[in-house]
C-alpha positions, 0 to 999 in steps of 0.5 A: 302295350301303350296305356289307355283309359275308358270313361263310362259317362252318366248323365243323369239329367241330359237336358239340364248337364248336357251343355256342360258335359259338351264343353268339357269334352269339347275343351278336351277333344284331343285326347278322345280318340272314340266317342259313343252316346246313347239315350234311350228313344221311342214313340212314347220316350226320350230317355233324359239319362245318357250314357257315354263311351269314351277312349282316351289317348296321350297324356295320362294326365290330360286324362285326368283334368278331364275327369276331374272337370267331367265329376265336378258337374252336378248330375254326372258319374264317371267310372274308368277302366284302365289298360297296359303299364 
């Protein structure tokens, strides 16, 4: 079984760290293999905490420049999970 990496993505603040957060992953776009967002949304609210999914492949250690990158803005948790050897 091949190696991979979910990040769990919370931004805090999406007005203030959604710009940084996009470049980062930008920066990074070729070891994502999937990516999910969500904020909440209604009539009355626009959520400014968002949540991301993200699956990682290729180089381990890719994964690991872009975390650290992700954990150094201001406003944003990073949580993993890993899978396979």
């Amino acid at each position: 079984m091949q190696k991979s990496r979910i990040l769990g993505i919370m931004v805090y603040d999406r007005i203030k760290e959604a710009g940084k957060t996009q470049e980062v992953l930008t920066r990074h776009a070729a070891i994502i293999r999937t990516r999910l967002g969500f904020h909440e949304l209604s009539r009355e609210v626009c959520s400014r905490v968002g949540t991301i999914l993200l699956v990682l492949q290729g180089n381990p250690q890719s994964w690991d420049t872009m975390e650290k990158e992700l954990r150094e803005i201001g406003g944003v948790e990073v949580q993993k999970m890993e899978f396979g050897k």
